[in-house]
TITOR-598549 format. One record per residue (C-alpha): chain; x, y, z. Coordinates in nm, 3 decimals. Each point is the difference from the previous one (the first is absolute). Layout:
! TITOR-598549
<A, <X, Y, Z>>
...
END
This chain:
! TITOR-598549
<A, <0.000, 0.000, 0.000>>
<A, <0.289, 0.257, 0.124>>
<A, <0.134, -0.135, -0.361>>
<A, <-0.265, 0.126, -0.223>>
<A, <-0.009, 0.324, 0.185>>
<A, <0.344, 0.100, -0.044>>
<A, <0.012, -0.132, -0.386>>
<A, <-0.375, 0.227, -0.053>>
<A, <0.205, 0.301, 0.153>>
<A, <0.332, -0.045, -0.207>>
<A, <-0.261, -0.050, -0.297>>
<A, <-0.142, 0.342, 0.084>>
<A, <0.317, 0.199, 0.030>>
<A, <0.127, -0.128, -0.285>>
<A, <-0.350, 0.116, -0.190>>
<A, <0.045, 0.375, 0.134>>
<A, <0.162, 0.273, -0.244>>
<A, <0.263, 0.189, 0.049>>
<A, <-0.010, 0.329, 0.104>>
<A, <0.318, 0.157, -0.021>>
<A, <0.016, 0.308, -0.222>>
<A, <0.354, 0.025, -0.194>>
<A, <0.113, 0.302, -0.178>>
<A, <-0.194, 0.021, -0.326>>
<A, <-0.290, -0.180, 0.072>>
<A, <-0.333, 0.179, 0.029>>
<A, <-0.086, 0.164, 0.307>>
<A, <0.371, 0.061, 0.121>>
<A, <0.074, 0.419, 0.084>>
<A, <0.340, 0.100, -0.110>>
<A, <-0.033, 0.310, 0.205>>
<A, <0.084, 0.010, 0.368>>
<A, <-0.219, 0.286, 0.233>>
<A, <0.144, 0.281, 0.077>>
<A, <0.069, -0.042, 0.383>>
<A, <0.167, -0.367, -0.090>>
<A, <0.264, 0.206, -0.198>>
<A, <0.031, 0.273, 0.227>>
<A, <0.040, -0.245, 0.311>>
<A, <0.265, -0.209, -0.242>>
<A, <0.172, 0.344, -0.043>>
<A, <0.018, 0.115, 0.388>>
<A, <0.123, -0.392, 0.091>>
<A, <0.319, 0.077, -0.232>>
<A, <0.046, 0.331, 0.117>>
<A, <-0.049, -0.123, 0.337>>
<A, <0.292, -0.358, -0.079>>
<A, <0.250, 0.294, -0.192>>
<A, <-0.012, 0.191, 0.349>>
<A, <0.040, -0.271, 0.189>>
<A, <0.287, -0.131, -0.152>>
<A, <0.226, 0.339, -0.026>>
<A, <-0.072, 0.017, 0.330>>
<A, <0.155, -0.318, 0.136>>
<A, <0.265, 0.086, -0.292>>
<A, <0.084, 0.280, 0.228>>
<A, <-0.045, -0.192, 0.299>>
<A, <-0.279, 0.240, 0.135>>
<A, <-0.249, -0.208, 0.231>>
<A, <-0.324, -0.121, -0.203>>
<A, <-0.169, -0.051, 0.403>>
<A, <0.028, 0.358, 0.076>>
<A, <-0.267, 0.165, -0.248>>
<A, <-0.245, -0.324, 0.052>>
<A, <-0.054, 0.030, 0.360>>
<A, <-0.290, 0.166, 0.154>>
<A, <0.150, 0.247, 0.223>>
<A, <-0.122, 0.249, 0.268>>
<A, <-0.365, -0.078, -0.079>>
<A, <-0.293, 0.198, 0.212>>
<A, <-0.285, -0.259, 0.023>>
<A, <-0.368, 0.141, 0.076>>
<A, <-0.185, -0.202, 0.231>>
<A, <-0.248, 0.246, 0.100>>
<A, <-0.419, -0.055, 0.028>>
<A, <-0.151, 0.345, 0.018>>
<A, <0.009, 0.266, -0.244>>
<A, <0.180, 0.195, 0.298>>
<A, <0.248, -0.223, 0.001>>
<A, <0.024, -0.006, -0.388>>
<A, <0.021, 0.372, 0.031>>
<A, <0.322, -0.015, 0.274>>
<A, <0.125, -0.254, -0.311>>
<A, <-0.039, 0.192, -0.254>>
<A, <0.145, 0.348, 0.162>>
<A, <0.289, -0.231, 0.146>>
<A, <0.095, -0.158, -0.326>>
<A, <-0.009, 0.319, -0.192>>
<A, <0.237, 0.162, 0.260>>
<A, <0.207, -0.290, 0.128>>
<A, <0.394, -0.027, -0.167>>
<A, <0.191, -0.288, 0.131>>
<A, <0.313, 0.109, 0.089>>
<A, <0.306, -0.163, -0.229>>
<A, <0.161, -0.306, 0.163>>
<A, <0.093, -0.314, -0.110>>
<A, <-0.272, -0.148, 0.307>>
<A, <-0.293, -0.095, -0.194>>
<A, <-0.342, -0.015, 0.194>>
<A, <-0.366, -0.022, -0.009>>
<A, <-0.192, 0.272, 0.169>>
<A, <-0.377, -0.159, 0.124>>
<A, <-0.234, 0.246, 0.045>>
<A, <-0.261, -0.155, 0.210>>
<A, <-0.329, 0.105, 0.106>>
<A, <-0.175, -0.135, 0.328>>
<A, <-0.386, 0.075, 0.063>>
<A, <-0.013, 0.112, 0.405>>
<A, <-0.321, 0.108, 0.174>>
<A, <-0.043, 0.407, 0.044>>
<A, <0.104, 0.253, -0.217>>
<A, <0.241, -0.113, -0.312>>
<A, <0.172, -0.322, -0.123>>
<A, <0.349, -0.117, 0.114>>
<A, <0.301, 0.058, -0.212>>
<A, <0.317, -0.204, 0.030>>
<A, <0.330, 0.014, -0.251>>
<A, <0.201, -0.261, -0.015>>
<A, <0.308, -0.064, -0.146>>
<A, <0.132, -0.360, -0.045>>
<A, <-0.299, -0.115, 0.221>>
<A, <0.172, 0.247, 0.295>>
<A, <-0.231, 0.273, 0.086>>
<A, <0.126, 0.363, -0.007>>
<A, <-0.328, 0.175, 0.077>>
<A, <-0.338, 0.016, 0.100>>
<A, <-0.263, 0.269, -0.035>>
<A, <-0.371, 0.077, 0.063>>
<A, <-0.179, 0.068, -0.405>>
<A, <-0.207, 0.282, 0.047>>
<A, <-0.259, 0.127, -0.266>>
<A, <0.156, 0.321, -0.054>>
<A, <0.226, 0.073, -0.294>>
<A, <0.277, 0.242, 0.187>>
<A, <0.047, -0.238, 0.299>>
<A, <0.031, -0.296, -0.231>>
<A, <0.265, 0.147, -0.197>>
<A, <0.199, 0.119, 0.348>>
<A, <-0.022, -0.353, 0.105>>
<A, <0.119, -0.116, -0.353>>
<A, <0.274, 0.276, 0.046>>
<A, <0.066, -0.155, 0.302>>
<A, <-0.002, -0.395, -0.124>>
<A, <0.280, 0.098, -0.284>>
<A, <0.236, 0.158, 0.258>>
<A, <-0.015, -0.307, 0.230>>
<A, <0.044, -0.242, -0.351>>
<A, <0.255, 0.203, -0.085>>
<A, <0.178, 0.038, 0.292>>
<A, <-0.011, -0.352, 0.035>>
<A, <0.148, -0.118, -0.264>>
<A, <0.292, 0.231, 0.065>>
<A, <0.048, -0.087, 0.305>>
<A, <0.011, -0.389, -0.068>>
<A, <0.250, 0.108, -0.237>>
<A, <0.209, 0.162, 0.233>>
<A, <-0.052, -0.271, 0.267>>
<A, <0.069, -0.271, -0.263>>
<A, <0.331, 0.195, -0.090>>
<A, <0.082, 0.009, 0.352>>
<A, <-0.017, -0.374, 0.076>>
<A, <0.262, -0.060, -0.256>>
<A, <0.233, 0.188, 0.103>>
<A, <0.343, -0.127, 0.105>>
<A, <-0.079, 0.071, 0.378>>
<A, <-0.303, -0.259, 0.014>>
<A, <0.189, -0.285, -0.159>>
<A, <0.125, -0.284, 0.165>>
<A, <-0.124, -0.287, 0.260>>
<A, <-0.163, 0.222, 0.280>>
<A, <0.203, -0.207, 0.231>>
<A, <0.233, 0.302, 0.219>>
END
């Protein structure tokens, strides 16, 4: 029985016609869409970079990393606001750190929402959203000093760790 099933199966794919379309046959398109071409012509502009550049030894990781990114994570439009003024006004300082900034909003009983910053998952601050528009850009004023003061700092602190005077065993 398993037989005759397999040999009625072969018998109909043998039966079926072929429907591969070859150059010159009826219904083939010579002509590729526009955005195939253009995407074929950004992919070779794109391998030509890539190549002079590790011909010059310059590091292909560097420009394809997602650095210093300021993630929204807010739920009001108060809190979208406080983004939106904070994004447009925040400019990471230049380091070779690179960090995620999480701005987080919290819903809390009373007047306003919770606002916490964090940077690499540490928080730097925390501030009460309030629905008017000159306090929340003083507090966003506020929120890029501490970011930015912060990343300095670590910086610094980082710098300091390495020195010469903090090498060694610990043991006096």
């Amino acid at each position: 029985m398993l037989c005759t099933l397999l040999l009625a199966v072969g018998e109909v794919r043998a039966q079926q016609t072929d429907t591969t379309v070859v150059p010159g046959q009826s219904g083939y398109r010579d002509e590729v869409p526009e955005v195939l071409k253009k995407l074929a012509r950004q992919y070779r502009q794109q391998v030509e970079t890539d190549s002079i550049q590790k011909e010059n030894g310059t590091s292909l990781v560097e420009g394809t990393l997602l650095n210093n990114l300021v993630m929204d994570n807010t739920l009001s439009n108060i809190g979208r606001d406080f983004y939106a003024y904070f994004y447009e006004n925040w400019d990471p300082p230049q380091t070779d750190q690179h960090f995620t900034l999480y701005i987080n909003e919290k819903p809390s009983p009373g007047i306003g929402n919770m606002v916490m910053i964090r940077i690499n998952y540490e928080r730097i601050f925390t501030g009460r959203l309030v629905p008017r528009q000159e306090t929340l850009e003083a507090l966003a004023d506020q929120a890029i000093a501490r970011a930015v003061s912060y990343i300095a700092n670590y910086e610094q602190i980082r710098q300091q760790l390495e020195g010469e005077d903090m090498q060694g065993t610990g043991i006096y």
